[in-house]
C-alpha positions in Angstrom: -17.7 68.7 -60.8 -18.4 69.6 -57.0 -15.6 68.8 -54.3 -16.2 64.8 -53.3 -16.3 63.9 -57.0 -12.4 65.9 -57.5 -11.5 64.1 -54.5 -12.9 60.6 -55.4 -11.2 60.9 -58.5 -7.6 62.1 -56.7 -8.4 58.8 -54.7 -9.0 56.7 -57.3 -6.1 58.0 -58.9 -4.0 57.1 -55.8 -5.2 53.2 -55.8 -3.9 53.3 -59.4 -0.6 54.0 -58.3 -0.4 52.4 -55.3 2.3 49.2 -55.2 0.4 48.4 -51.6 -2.4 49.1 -49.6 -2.8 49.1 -45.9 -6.9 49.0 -45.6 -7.3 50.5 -41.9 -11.6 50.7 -40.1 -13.2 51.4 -37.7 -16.7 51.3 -36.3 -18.0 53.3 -39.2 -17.1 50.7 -41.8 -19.8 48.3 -40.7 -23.0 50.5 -40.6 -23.7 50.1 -44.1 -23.6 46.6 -44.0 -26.8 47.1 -41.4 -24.8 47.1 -38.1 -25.6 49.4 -35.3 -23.7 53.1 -35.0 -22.9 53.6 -31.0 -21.9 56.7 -31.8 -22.8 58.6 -28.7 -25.2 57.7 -25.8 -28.0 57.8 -28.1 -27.1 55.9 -30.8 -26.4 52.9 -28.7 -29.9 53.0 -26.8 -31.4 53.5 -30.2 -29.8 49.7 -30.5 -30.5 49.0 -26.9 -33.2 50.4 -26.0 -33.5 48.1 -22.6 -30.2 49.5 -21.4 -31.5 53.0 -21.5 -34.2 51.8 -19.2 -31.3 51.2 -16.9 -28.5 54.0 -18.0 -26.3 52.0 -19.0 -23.7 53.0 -21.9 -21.9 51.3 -24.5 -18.8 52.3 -22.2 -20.5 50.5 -18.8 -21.1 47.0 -20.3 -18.5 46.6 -22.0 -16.6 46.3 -19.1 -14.8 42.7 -18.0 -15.9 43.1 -14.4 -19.2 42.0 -15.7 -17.9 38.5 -16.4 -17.0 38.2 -12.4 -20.4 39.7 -11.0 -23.4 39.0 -13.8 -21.9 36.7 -16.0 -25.2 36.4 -17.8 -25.4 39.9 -18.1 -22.1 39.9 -19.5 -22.6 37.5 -22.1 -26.1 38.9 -22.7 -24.8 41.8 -24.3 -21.5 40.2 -26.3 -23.7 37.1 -27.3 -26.2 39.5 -28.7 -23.4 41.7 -30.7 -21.7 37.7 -31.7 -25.1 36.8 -32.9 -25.5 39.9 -34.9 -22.2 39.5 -36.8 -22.5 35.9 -37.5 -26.2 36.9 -39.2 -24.9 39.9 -41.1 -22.9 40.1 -44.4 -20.0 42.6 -45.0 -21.4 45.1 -47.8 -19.8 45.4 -51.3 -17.0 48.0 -50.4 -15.1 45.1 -48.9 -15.1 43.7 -52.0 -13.9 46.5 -53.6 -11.5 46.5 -51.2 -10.2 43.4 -51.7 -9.9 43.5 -55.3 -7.7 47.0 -55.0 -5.6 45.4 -52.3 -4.9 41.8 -54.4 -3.8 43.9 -57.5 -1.0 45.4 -55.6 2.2 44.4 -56.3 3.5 44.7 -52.9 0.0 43.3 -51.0 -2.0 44.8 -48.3 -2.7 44.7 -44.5 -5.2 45.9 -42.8 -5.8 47.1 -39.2 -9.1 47.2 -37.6 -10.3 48.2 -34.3 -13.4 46.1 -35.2 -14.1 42.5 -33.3 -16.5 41.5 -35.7 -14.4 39.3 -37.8 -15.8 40.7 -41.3 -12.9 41.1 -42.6 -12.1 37.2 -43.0 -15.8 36.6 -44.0 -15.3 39.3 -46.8 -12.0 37.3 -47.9 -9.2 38.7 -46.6 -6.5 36.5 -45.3 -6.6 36.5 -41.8 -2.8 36.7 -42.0 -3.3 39.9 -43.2 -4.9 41.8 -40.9 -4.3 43.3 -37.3 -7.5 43.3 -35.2 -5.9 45.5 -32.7 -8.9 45.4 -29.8 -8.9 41.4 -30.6 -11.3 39.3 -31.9 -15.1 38.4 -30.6 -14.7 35.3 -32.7 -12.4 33.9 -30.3 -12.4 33.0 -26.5 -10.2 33.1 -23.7 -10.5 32.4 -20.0 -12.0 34.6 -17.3 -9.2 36.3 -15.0 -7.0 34.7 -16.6 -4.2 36.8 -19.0 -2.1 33.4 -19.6 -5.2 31.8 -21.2 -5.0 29.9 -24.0 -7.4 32.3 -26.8 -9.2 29.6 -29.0 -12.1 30.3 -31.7 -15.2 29.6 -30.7 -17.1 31.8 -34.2 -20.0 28.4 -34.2 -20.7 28.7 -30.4 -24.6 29.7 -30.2 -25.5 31.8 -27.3 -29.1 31.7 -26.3 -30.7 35.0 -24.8 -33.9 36.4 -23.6 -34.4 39.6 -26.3 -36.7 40.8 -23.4 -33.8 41.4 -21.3 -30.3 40.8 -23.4 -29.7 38.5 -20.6 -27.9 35.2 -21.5 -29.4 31.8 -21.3 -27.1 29.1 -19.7 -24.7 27.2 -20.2 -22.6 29.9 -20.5 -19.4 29.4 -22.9 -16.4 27.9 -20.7 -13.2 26.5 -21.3 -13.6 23.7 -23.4 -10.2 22.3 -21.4 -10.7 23.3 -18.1 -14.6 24.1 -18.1 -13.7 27.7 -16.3 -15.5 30.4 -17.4 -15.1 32.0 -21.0 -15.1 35.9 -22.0 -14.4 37.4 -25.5 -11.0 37.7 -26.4 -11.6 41.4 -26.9 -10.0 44.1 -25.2 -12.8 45.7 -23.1 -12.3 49.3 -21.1 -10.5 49.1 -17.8 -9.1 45.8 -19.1 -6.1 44.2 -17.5 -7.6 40.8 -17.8 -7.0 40.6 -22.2 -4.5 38.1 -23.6 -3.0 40.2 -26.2 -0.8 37.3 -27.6 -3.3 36.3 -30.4 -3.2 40.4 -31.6 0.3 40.8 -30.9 1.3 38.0 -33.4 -0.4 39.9 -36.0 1.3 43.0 -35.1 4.8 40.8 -35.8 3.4 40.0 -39.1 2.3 43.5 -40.0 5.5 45.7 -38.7 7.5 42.6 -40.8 5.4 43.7 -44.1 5.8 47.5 -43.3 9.5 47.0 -43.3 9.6 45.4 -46.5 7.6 48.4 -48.5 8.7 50.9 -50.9 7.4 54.2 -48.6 6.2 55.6 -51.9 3.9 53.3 -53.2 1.8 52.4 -50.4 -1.7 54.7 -50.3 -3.8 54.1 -46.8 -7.5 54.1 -47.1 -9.3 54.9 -43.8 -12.4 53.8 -43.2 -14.7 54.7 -40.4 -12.8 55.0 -37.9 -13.7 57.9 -35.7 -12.1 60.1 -32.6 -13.9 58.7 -29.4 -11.1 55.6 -30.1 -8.3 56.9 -32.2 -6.6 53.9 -32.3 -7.1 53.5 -36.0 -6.7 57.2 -37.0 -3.7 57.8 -35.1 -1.8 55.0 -36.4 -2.7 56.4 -40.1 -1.6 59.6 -38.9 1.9 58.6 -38.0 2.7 56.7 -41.2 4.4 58.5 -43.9 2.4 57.6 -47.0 -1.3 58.6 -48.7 -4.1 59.0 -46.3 -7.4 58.7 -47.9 -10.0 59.6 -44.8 -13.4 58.3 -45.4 -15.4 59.5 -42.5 -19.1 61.1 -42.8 -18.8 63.3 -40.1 -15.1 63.4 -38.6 -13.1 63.2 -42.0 -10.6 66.0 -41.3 -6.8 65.2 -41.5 -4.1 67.1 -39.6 -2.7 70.4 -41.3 0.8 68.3 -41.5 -0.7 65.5 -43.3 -3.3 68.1 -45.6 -0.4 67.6 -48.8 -0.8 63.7 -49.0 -4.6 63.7 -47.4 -7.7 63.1 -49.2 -10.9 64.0 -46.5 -14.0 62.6 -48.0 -17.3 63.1 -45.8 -19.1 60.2 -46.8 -20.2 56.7 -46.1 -17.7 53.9 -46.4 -19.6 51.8 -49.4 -20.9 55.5 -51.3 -17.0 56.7 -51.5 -16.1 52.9 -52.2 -18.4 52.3 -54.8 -17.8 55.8 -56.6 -13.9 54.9 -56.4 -14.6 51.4 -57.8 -16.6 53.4 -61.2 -13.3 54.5 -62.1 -11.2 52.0 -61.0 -12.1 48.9 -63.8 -8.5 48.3 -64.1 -8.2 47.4 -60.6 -11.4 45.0 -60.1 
């Protein structure tokens, strides 16, 4: 038996155990249900390939500033990654996922730097999860950080796919009829209502509180170093760290004695968990 399949099976063992789950993603969780990897300059022009033509990153456009001086820009390149979402269908190791997690005696969370809302479309109860760089599902005004956020997930966006520019109308305010933006923390971003995210940070810390330390088991998926929201969080939290990351899966020497570092993608380790995991779903 070579190395990942002794791990997989120490994880599987783990979810056996575990009373609660805290499911925790990042970027990496969605490429194997077909979405892009913007790992690195090159993998997001290999998505964009017109924003090459004009060197400009990942880190450029998303950007609020963009709302104030090409709005259509702006929503060019957030309607495209909304459109893309909406189209595509989480893959089966949220499923897996979910089955682990409702078997637990003391229920699951799950924290996400994602904005792609796949979480709820795989099931999960949207009370039960922290999207932690908000939500591209929902809206909020531009310049505005006392906007109401409200969801706006059937709102088409028309672009030109020769230029990832959007089409007008542009999504506004359906109160006011300002000008809307993603309610999705962008870099440089003084401009986000946190409310919507920090209510779901209430309910998480709440159910933390309530858990037996030593039954809870943390399985990390895809979430990488460039943004280590997610993997610092799992980092600080005293229970099981399963790290499912193809190429940065390491875990701290501190953590090595309840880590489990599996190089892989997100639905292989998944689905090799779920082979010995019947009892669970």
């Amino acid at each position: 038996m070579d190395n990942d399949a002794k791990q997989i099976e120490k994880a599987a063992g783990w979810i056996n155990e575990a009373r609660s789950l805290l499911i925790a993603s990042g970027a990496g969780m969605g490429v194997d249900s077909g979405l892009p990897d913007f790992r690195g300059p090159e993998g997001f022009w290999k998505a964009y390939p017109v924003f090459r033509e004009r060197n400009l990153s990942f880190y450029d456009l998303a950007n609020p500033q963009w709302f104030d001086t090409d709005p259509e820009q702006a929503w060019g390149f957030y309607g495209h990654r909304r459109n893309l979402y909406r189209s595509v269908e989480p893959h089966d190791g949220f499923i897996h996922l979910l089955r682990w997690a409702e078997s637990c005696p003391e229920g699951y969370f799950v924290f996400t730097s994602n904005i792609d809302g796949h979480f709820q479309k795989a099931g999960f109860a949207s009370e039960r999860i922290v999207e932690c760089h908000g939500s591209i599902r929902h809206l909020q005004r531009v310049g505005d950080t006392a906007s109401p956020i409200w969801p706006a997930e059937d709102e088409d966006i028309s672009l030109d796919e020769a230029t990832l520019r959007a089409v007008p109308p542009l999504p506004c305010c359906p109160q006011t009829g300002q000008p809307a933006r993603p309610n999705v923390l962008m870099f440089g971003d003084w401009e986000w209502n946190g409310e919507r995210t920090e209510a779901q940070w209430e309910r998480y810390e709440t159910w933390l509180r309530s858990l037996d330390p030593g039954g809870c088991v943390i399985i990390e998926c895809g979430a990488g170093t460039a943004v280590p929201t997610v993997r610092s969080l799992c980092e600080r939290l005293p229970f099981r760290l399963i790290r499912i990351n193809l190429r940065e899966c390491s875990i701290p020497n501190r953590r090595a004695a309840d880590g489990i570092e599996l190089p892989l993608p997100a639905l292989e380790a998944l689905t090799a968990m779920k082979k010995l995991l019947s009892s669970k779903g």
